[in-house]
C-alpha positions as YAML, in Angstrom:
chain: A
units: angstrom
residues:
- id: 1
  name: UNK
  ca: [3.83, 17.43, -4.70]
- id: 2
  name: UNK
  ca: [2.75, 13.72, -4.52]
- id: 3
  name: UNK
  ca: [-0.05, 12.72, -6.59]
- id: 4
  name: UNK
  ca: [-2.14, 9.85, -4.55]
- id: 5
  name: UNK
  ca: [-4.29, 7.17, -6.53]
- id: 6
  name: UNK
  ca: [-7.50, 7.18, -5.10]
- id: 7
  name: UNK
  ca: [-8.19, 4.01, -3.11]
- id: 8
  name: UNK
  ca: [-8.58, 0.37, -5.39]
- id: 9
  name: UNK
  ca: [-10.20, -2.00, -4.30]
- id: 10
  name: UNK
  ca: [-8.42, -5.37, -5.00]
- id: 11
  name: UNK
  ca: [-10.09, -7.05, -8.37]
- id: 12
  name: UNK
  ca: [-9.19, -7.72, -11.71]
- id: 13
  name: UNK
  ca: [-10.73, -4.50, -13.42]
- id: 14
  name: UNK
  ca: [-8.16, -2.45, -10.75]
- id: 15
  name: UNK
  ca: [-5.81, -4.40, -11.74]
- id: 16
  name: UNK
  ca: [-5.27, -2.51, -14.98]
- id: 17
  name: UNK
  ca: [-5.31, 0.28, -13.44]
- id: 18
  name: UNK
  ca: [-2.52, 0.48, -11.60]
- id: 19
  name: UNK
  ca: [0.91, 1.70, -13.64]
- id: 20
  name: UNK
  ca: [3.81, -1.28, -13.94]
- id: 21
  name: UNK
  ca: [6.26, 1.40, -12.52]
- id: 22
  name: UNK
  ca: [8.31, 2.19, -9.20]
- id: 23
  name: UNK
  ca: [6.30, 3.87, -6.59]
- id: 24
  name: UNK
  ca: [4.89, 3.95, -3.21]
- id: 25
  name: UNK
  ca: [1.71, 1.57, -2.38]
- id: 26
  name: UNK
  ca: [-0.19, 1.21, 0.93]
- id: 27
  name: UNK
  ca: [-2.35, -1.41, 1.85]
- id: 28
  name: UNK
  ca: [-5.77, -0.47, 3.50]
- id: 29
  name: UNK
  ca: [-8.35, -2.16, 5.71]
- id: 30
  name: UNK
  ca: [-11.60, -0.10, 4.52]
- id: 31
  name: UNK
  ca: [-11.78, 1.26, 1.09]
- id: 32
  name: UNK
  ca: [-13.69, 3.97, 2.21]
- id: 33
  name: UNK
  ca: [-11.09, 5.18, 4.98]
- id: 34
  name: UNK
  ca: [-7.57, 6.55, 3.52]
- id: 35
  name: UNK
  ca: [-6.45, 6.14, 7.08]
- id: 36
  name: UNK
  ca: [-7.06, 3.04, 7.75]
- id: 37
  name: UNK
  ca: [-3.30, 1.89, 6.79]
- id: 38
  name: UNK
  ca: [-2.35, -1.33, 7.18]
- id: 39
  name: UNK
  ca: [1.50, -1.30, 5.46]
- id: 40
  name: UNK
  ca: [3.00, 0.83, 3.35]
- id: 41
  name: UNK
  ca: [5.68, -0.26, 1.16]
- id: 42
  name: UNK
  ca: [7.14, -0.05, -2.00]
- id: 43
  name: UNK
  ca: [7.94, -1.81, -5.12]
- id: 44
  name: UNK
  ca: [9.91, -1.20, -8.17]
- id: 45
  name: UNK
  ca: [6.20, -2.69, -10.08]
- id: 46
  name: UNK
  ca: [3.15, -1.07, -8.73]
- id: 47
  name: UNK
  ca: [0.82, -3.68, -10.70]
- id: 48
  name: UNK
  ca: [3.01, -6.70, -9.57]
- id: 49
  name: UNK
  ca: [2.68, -5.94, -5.82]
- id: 50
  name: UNK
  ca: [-1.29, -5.23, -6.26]
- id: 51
  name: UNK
  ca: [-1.10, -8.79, -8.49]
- id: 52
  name: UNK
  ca: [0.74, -10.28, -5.11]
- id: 53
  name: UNK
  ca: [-1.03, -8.87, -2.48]
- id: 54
  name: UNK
  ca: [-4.92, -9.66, -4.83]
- id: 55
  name: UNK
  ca: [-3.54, -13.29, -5.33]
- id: 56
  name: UNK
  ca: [-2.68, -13.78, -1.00]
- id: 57
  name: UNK
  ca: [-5.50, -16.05, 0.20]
- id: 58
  name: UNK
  ca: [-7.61, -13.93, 3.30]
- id: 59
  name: UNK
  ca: [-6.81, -16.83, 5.61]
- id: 60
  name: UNK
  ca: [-3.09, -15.76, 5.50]
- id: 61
  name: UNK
  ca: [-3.63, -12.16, 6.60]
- id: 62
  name: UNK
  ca: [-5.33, -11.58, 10.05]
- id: 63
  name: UNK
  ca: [-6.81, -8.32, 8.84]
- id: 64
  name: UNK
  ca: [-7.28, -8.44, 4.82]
- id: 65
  name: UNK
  ca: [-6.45, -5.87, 3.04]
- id: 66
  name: UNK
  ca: [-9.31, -4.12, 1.27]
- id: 67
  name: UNK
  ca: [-7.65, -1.78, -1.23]
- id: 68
  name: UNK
  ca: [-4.25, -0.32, -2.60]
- id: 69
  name: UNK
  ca: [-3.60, 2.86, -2.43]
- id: 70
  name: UNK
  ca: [-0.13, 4.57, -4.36]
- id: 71
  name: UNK
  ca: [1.80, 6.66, -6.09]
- id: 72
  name: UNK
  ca: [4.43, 6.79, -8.29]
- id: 73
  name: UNK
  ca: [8.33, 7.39, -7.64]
- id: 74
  name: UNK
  ca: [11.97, 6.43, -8.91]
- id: 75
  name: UNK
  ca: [13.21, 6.42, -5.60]
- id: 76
  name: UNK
  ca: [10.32, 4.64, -4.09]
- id: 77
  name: UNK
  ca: [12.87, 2.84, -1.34]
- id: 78
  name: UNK
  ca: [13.51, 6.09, 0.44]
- id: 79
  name: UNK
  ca: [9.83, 7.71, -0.15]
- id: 80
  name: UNK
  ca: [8.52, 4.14, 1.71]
- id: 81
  name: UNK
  ca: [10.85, 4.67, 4.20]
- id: 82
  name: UNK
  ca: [9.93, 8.93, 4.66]
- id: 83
  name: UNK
  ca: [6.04, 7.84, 5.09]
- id: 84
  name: UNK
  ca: [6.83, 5.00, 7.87]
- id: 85
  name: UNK
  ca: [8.44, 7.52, 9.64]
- id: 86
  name: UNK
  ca: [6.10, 10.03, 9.36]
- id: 87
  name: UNK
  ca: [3.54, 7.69, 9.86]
- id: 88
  name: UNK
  ca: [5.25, 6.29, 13.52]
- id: 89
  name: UNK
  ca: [5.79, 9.82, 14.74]
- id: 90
  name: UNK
  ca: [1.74, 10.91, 14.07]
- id: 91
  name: UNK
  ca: [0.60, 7.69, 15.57]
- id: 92
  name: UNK
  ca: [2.90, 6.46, 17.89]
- id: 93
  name: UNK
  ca: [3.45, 3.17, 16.20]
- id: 94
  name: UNK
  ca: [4.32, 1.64, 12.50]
- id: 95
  name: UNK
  ca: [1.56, 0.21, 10.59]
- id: 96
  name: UNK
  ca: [0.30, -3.03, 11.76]
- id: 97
  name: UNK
  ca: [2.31, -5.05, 8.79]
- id: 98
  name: UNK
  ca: [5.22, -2.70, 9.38]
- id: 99
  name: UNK
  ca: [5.29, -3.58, 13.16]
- id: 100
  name: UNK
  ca: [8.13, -6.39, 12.59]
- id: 101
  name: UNK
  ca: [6.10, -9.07, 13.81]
...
């Protein structure tokens, strides 16, 4: 069984936080709502992709992302891929910064 993070918001203290290994991340639009998903992804550094996403301007995202949410996994590629899926066939549609738009 996966073990989640509990939701971060984005700042430097978080920052620490987070491991510098491969997992799983999601991007959320209320820190307070798990399923409020905006993307999920994933990234062979956990810390670098919160560093990325913390150092994007607001302007650049039409709904910011509020916190990171993750967990760790050596084959994070195909676990990304399992939760977009899953994700689409519960909802109907991919996250709104999986959409390919």
């Amino acid at each position: 069984m996966r073990k989640w993070s509990t939701p971060l918001p984005f700042s430097a203290m978080n920052e620490r936080r987070v491991p510098n290994r491969p997992g799983v991340y999601v991007l959320l639009r209320s820190e307070s709502d798990p399923s409020s998903v905006l993307k999920i992804a994933s990234s062979r550094s956990l810390r670098e992709a919160f560093k990325h996403v913390a150092a994007e301007p607001v302007g650049n995202w039409p709904v910011a992302p509020k916190a990171f949410l993750y967990f760790e996994s050596l084959s994070e590629s195909e676990e990304a891929e399992r939760f977009r899926a899953e994700y689409k066939r519960r909802r109907g549609e991919f996250p709104m910064y999986n959409s390919g738009f």
